[in-house]
Backbone as CSV, one residue per row, in Angstrom:
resi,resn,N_x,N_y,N_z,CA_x,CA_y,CA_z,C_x,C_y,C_z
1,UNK,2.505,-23.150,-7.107,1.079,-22.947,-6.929,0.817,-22.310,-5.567
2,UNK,0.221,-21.472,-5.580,-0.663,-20.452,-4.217,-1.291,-21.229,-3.240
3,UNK,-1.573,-21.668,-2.332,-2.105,-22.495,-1.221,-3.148,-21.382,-0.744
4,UNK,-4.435,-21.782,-0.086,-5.017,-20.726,0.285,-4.582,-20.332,1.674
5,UNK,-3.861,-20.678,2.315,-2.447,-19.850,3.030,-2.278,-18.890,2.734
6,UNK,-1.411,-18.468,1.962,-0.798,-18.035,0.923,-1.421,-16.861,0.644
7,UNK,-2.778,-16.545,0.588,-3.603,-15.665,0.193,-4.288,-14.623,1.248
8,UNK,-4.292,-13.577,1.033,-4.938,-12.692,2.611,-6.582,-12.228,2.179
9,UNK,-6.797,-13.089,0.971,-7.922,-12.800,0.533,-8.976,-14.599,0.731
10,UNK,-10.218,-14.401,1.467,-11.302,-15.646,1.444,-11.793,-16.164,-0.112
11,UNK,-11.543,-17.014,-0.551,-12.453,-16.935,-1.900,-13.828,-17.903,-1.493
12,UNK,-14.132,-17.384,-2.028,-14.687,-16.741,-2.874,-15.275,-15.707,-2.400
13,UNK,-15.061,-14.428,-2.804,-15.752,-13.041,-2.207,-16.056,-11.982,-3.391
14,UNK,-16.596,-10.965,-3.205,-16.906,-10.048,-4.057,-15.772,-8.857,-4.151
15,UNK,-15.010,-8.645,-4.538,-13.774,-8.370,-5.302,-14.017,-7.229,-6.193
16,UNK,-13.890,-5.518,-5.557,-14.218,-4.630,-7.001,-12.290,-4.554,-7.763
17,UNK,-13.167,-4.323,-9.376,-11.694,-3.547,-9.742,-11.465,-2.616,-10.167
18,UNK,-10.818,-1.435,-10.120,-10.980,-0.334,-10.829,-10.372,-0.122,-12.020
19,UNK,-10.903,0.234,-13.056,-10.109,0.445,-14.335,-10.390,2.279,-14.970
20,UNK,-9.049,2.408,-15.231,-8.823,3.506,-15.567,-8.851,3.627,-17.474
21,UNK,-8.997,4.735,-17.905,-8.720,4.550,-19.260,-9.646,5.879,-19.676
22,UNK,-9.283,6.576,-21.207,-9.859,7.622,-21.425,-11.306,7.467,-21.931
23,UNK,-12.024,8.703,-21.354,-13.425,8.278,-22.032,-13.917,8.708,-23.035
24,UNK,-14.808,7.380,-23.710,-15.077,7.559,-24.604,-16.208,6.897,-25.137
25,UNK,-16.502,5.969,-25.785,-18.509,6.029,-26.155,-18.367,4.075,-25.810
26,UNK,-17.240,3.258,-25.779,-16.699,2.164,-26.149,-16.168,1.908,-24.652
27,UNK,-15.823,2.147,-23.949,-14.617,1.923,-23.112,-15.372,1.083,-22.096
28,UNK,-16.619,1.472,-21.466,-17.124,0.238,-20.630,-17.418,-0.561,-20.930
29,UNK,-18.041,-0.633,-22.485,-18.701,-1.893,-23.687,-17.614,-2.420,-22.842
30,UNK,-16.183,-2.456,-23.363,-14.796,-3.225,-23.909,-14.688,-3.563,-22.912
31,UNK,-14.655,-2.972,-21.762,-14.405,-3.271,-20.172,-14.927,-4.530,-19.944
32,UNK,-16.010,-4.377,-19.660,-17.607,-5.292,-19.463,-17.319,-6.681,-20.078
33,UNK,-16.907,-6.912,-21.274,-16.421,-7.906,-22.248,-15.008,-9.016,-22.078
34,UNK,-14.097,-7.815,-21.426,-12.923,-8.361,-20.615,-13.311,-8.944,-19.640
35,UNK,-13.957,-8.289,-18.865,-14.520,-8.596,-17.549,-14.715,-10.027,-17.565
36,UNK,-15.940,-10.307,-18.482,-17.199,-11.336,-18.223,-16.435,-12.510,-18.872
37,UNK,-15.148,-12.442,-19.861,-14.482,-13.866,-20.098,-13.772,-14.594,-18.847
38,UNK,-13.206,-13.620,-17.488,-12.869,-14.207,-16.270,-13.725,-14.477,-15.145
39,UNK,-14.867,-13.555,-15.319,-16.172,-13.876,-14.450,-17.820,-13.544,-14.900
40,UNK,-17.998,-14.894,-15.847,-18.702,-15.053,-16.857,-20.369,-14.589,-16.157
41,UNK,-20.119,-14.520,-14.373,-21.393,-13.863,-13.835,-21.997,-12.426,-13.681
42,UNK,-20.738,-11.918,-14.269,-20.732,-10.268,-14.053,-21.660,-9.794,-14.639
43,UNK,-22.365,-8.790,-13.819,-23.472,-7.814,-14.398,-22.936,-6.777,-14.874
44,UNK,-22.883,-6.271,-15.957,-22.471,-4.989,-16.627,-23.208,-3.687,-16.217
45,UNK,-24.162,-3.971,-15.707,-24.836,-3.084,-15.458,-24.552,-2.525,-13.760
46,UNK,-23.911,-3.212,-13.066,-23.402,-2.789,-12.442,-22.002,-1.823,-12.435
47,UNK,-21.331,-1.681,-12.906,-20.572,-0.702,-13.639,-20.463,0.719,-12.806
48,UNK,-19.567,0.609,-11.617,-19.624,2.017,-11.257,-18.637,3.411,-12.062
49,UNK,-19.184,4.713,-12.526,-18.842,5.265,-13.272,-18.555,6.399,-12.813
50,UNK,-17.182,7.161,-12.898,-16.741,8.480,-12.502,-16.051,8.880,-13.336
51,UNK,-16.483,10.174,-14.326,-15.649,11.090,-14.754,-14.508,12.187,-14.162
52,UNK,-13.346,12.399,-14.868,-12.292,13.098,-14.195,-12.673,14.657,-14.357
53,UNK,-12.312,15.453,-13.707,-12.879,17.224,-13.640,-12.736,17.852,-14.857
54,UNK,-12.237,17.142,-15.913,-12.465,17.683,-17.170,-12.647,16.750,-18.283
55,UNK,-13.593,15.779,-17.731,-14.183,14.458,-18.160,-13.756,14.108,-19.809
56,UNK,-11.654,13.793,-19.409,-10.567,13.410,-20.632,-10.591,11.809,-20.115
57,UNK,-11.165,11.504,-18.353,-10.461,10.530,-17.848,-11.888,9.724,-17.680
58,UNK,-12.360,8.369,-17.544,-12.989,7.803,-16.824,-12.479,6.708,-15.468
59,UNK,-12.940,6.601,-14.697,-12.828,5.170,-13.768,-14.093,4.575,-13.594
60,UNK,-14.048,3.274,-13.999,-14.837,2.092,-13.648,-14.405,1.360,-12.435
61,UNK,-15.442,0.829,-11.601,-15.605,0.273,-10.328,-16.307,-1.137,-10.987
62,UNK,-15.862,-2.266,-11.218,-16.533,-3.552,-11.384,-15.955,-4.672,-10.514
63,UNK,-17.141,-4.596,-9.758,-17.188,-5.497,-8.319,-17.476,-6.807,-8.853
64,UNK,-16.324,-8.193,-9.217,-16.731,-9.700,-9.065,-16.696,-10.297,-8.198
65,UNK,-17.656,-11.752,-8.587,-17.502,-13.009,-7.381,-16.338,-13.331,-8.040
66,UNK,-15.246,-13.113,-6.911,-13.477,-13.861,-6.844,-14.100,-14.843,-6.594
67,UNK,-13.536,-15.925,-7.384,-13.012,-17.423,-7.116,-11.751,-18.043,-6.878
68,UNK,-10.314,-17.074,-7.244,-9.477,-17.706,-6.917,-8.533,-16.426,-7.038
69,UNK,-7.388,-16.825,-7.217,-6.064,-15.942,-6.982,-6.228,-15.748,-8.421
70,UNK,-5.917,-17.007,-9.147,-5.728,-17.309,-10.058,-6.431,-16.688,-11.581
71,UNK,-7.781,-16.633,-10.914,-9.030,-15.813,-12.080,-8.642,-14.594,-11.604
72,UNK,-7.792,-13.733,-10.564,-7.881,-12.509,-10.231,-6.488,-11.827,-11.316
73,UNK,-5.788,-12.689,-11.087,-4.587,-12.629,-12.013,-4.755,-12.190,-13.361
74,UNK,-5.685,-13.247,-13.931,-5.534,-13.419,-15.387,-5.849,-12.422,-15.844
75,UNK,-7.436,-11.875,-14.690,-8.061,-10.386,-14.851,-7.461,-9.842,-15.389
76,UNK,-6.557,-9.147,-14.395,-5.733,-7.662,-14.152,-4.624,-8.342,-15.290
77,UNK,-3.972,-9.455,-15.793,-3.281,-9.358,-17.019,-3.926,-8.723,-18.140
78,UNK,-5.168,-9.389,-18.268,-6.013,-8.963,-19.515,-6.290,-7.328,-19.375
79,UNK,-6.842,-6.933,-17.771,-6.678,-5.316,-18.492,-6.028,-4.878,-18.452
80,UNK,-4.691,-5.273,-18.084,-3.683,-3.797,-18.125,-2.886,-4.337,-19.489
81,UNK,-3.716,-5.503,-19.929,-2.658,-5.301,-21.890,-4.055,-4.713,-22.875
82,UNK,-4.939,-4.483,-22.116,-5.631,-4.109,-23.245,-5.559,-2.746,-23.340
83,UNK,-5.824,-2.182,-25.002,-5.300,-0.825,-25.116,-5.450,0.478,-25.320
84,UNK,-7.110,0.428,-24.422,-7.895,1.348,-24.175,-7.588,1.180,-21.994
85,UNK,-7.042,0.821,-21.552,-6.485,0.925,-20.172,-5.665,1.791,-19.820
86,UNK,-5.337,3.159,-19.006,-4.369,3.258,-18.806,-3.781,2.778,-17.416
87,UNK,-4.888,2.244,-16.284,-4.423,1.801,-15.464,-5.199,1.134,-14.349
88,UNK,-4.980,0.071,-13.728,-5.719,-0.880,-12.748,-5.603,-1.137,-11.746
89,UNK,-6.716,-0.938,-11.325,-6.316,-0.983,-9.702,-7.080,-1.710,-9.076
């Protein structure tokens, strides 16, 4: 188990994540949905949105209240197996 030692991050803080994945009419819905089962406070509507120069690519910016190492984890498990992701950052 992680000690908050251990961690170079304060929790609870506001925490963005970026998710990569191709765009398409669905992809922030799905995002948004992942999101809100690890941080059930998330506003979707916050949702920062950038198309790639020949808008094949999107990136999402979704800033949560971190609570732990632990909810940050499970996050980034859940999006990088889901299979509209190609990548997280």
């Amino acid at each position: 188990m992680t000690t908050p030692k251990d961690s170079l991050i304060e929790y609870p803080c506001d925490f963005p994540i970026k998710v990569f994945g191709e765009a398409g009419p669905d992809f922030a819905q799905a995002i948004a949905v992942v999101v809100q089962v690890h941080a059930p406070d998330f506003d979707a509507a916050s949702i920062e949105m950038r198309s790639s120069s020949n808008a094949k690519y999107i990136s999402l910016t979704c800033t949560i209240r971190a609570t732990s190492r632990e909810q940050l984890d499970n996050l980034y498990r859940d999006l990088t197996s889901h299979p509209m992701v190609k990548m997280v950052l």
